[in-house]
C-alpha positions in Angstrom: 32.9 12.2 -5.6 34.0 16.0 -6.1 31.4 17.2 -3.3 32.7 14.4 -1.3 36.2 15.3 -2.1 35.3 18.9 -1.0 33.7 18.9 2.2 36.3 15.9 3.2 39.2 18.2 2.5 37.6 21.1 3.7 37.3 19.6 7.7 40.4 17.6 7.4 41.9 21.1 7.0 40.3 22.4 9.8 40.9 19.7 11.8 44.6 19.9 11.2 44.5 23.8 12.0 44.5 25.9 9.2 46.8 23.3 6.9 43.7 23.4 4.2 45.1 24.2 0.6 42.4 26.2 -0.9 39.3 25.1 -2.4 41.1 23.2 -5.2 43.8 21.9 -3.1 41.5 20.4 -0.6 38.9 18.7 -3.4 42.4 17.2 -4.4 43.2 16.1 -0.8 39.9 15.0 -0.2 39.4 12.7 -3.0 42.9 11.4 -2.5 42.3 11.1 1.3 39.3 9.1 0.4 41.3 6.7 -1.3 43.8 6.6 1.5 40.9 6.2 4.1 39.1 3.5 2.0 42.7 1.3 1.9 43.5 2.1 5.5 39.6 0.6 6.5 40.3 -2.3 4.2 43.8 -2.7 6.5 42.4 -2.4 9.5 39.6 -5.0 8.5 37.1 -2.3 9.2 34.0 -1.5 6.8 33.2 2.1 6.0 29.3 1.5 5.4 27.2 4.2 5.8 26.3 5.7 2.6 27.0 9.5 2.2 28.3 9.8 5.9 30.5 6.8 6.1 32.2 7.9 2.6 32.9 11.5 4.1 33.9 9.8 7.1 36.5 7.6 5.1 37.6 11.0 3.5 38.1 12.9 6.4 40.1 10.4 8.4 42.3 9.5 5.0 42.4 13.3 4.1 43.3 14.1 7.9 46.4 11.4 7.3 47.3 13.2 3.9 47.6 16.6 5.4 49.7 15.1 8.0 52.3 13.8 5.8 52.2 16.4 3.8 53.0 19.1 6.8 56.0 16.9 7.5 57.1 16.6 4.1 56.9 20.5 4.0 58.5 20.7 7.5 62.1 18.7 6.4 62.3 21.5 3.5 
């Protein structure tokens, strides 16, 4: 879950430009963006199948969401 956690946080913080939070942040973002991801996928009625892949997948996309609202959060400071 931690290597998961890693490499999900690592590209959801290049993916969102540089908003990464260093290699402790982003294991946090990741495996809290996997948990975000997984609940969004159950929302949407979607499955996230696909072993290793699918579970980075779900990471990255609920990571990718956490960064967001985290840059807006930051942003209204």
């Amino acid at each position: 879950m931690i290597i998961i956690g890693l490499i999900a946080g690592w590209v959801a913080g290049l993916i969102m430009k540089g908003r990464g939070l260093g290699i402790g942040g982003d294991i946090v973002v990741g495996i809290i963006g996997s948990l975000i991801g997984g609940y969004l996928f159950r929302l949407l009625g979607a499955s996230s199948s696909g072993g290793w892949i699918g579970s980075i997948i779900t990471a990255i996309i609920g990571a990718i969401v956490l960064l967001f609202i985290i840059s807006l959060v930051k942003r209204e400071e």
